[in-house]
Structures are given as C-alpha cells and as structure tokens.
C-alpha positions in Angstrom: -23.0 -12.9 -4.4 -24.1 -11.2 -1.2 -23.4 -7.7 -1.1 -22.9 -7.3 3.1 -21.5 -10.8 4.6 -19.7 -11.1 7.9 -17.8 -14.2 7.7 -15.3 -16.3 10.2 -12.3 -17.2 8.6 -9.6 -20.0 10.1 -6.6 -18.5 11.3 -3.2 -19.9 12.5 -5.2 -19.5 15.6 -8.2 -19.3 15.5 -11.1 -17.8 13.6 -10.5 -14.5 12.1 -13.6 -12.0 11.6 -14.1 -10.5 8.6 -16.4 -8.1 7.0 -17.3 -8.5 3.0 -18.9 -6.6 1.1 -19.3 -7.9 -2.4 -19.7 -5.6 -6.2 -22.1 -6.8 -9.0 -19.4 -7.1 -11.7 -16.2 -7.2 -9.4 -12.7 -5.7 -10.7 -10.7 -6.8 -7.6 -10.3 -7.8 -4.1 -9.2 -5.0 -1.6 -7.9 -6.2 1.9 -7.9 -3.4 4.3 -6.3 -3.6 7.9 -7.6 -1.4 11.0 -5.3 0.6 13.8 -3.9 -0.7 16.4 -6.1 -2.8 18.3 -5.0 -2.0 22.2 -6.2 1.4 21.5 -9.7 0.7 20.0 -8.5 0.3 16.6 -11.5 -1.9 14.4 -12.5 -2.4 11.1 -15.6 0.2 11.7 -12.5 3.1 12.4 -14.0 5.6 9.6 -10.6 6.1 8.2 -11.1 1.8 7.4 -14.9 2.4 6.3 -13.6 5.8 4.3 -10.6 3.1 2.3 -13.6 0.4 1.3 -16.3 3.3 0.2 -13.3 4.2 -2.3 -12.2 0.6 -3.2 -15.9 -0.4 -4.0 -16.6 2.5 -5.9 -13.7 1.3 -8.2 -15.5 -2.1 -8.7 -13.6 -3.9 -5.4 -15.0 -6.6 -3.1 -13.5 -5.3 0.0 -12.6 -7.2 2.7 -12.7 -5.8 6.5 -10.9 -8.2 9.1 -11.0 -7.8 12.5 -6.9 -7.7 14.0 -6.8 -11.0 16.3 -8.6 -10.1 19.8 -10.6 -7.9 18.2 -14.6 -8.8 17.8 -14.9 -12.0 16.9 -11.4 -12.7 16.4 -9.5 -15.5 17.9 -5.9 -15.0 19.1 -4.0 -12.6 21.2 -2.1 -9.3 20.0 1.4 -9.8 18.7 2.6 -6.6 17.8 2.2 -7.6 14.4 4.1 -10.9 13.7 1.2 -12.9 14.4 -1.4 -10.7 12.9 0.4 -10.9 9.6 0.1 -14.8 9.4 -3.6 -13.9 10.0 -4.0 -11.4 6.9 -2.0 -14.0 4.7 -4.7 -16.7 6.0 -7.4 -14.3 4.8 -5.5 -14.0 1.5 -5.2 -17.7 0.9 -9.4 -17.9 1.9 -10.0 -14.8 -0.7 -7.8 -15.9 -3.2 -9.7 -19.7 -3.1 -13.2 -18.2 -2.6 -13.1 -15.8 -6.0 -11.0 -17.8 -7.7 -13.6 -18.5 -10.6 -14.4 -14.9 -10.8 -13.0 -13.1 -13.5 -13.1 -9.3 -14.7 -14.5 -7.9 -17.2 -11.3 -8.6 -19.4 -11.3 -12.1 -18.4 -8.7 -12.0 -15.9 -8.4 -13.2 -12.1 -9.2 -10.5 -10.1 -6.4 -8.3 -9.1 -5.3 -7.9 -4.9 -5.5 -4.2 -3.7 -3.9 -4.0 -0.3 -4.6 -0.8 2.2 -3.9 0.1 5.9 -4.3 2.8 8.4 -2.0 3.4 11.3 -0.5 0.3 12.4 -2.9 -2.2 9.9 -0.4 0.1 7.4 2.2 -1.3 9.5 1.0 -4.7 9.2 0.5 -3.9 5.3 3.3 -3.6 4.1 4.2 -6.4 6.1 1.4 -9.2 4.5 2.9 -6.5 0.8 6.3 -8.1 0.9 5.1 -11.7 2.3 2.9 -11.4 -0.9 5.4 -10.9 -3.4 7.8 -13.2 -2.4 5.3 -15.8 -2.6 4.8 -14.6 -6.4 1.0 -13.1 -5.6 2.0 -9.3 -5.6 -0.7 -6.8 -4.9 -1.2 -4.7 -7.3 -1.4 -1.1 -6.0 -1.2 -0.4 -2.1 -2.5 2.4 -0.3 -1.1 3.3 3.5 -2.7 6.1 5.6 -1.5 7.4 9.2 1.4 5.1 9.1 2.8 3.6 11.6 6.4 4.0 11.1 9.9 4.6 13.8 9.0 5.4 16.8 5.6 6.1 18.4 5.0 7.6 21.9 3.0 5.1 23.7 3.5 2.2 21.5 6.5 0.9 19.9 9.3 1.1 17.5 8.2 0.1 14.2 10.6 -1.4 11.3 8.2 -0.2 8.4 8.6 -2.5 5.3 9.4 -0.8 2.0 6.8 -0.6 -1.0 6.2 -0.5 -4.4 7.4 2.5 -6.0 3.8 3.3 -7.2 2.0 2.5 -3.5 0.1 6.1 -2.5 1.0 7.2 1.1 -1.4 9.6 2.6 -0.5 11.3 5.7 -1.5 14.3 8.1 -0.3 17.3 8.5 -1.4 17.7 12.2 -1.2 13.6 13.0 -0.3 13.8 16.9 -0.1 9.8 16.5 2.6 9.5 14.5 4.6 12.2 13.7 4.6 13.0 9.8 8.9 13.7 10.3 8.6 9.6 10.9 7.0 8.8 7.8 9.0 11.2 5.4 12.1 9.5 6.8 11.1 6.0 6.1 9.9 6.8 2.7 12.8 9.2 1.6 14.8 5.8 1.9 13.0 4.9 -1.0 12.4 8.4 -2.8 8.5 7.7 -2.4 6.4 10.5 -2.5 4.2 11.7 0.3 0.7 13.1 0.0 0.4 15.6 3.4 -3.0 17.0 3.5 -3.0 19.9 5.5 -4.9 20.2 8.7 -5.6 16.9 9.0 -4.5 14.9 12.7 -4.2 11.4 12.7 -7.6 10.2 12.2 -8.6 12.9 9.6 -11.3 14.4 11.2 -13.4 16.5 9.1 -10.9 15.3 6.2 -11.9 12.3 5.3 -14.1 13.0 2.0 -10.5 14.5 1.0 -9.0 11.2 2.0 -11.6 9.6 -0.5 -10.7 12.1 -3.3 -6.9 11.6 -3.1 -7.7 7.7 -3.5 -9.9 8.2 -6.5 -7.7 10.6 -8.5 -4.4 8.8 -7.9 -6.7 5.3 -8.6 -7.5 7.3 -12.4 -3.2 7.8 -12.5 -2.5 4.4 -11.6 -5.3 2.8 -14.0 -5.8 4.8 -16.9 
C-alpha cells in the first residue's frame, strides 16, 4: 500500500480530491474534513495536517478530501448539504477500497471521523448520516466548531454526537465564539476540552492539540 497517494474520487458531482496517506499494519480509517472553504479552508490547514499526524500515529490511514471547489474538486459550495453527500461518497469509496484489510485482531477496520471549523460542521453531519445507515464511526473528534451563529458566515444547526466524541475548542477562538459551542453541547451534557490561549486556528497550540487527541485516544481505547 502506498504510503502518500492523492487520489480523485467520484462524487454526486464530480470528482472529489483526496489525500491518503496509508500505515504498514492499519488499525483504521480516519476521514478528516477542512474549514470552510470560501475563506481558504483546505486539507493542508495545519489544524487538518495536526488531526492526521495524530490519527496515523494510532495506526490510521487517513484520508484528506478537498471540500467541493476546492483543488481538484468538482462541484460548487453548498453550505454543507451538498458537501455531505460528497464525504458519504468518499466513505462508500474507502469502505470498498480496504474492505479486505483487516486489523490486527482480524476485524474490518474501524471509521474515525474528525473536523475543524465548519468540516466539524459537516462532521457531524456525514456522523449521523453514518449511523442511520448502520456504519457508525467509531470515535469522533471536532475542533473549532462551527456551531449557532458565526459573524460573516452563517447560522449553523450543529448535529449532536456520540456521547464519547472529544470536542476541542479555544479559549481565544475569534471565529466562533466558545459561548456557541458550550451551548450546543450542554444540550447534550458533552464535555468540552477549552485549551487556554488558544484562537481559532490554534496557533502556537497545536502540539497541545496533538496531546489532547493522543491521551483521550489511550481513555477511549484502553
């Protein structure tokens, strides 16, 4: 398996870019979704690269798509409807392409999904699409998200999560506002992680951003 691959999926419309990078003895898939793409958002935003670093170091093949419009990606912006039926495209391709790969306990490899800012949004979006169709991810992991109202931008009608899904968040995000994000989860008593000091892209926080992921990954799979 090629460890660095950049690969053009089909979409609902069009081809979707995406950026794989493959693990020797792989213990799951992790799908990870960039910020908003009107304002720059990509799947090289180092909160995005920060996510894979900590999903590969757990044994993940992680996969990088580009948001429709975005590189190589086909399509037009939709707020997120449409980019949602794009992520559960790139599911069905995964989910096809690995199917023979097994972990080391002999099982189909487990889906990790994570976002940042409004790919967070989209998240837990593709989360709940997931589950319904009986193909729940295992553990989510949202940073910077997008949820209520964002100056600039839009309202946004977050989905809820798993109990268990980590929610990372800064202090000092001038994005979105951490008030929005502790409302949406206290509807579903989720704990928040607020690192302090940190804005919306976590400058000069994100090997903290990496640490949270790796303990909470040693809670979550002991």
């Amino acid at each position: 398996m090629s460890r660095h691959e950049r690969i053009l999926v089909d979409g609902p419309d069009g081809k979707i870019e995406v950026f794989v990078e493959g693990h020797e003895q792989p213990q799951g898939i992790a799908l990870i979704a960039h910020p908003h793409p009107l304002f720059g958002g990509t799947a090289d935003n180092k909160v995005v690269t920060t996510l894979a670093r900590a999903f590969r170091e757990r044994g993940c093949i992680t996969l990088r798509p580009h948001f429709r419009g975005v590189g190589e990606s086909e399509g037009e912006h939709d707020h997120g409807d449409a980019e949602t039926e794009d992520l559960l495209a790139l599911h069905d391709w995964a989910r096809a392409r690995y199917a023979g790969v097994l972990t080391a306990a002999g099982a189909p490899l487990p889906l990790y999904l994570a976002g940042f800012s409004f790919g967070a949004y989209v998240t837990t979006r593709l989360a709940k699409r997931l589950a319904a169709a009986g193909d729940p991810a295992k553990w989510l992991v949202l940073v910077g998200t997008a949820a209520g109202f964002v100056e600039g931008m839009r309202r946004y009608e977050t989905e809820s999560v798993p109990a268990d899904t980590l929610v990372i968040h800064g202090a000092e995000d001038e994005t979105v506002r951490l008030a929005n994000v502790l409302a949406w989860a206290q509807t579903m008593d989720l704990p928040v992680v607020v690192v302090s000091g940190a804005d919306h892209f976590f400058h000069r926080r994100l090997h903290l951003l990496r640490d949270i992921i790796q303990r909470a990954w040693a809670g979550a799979h002991p």
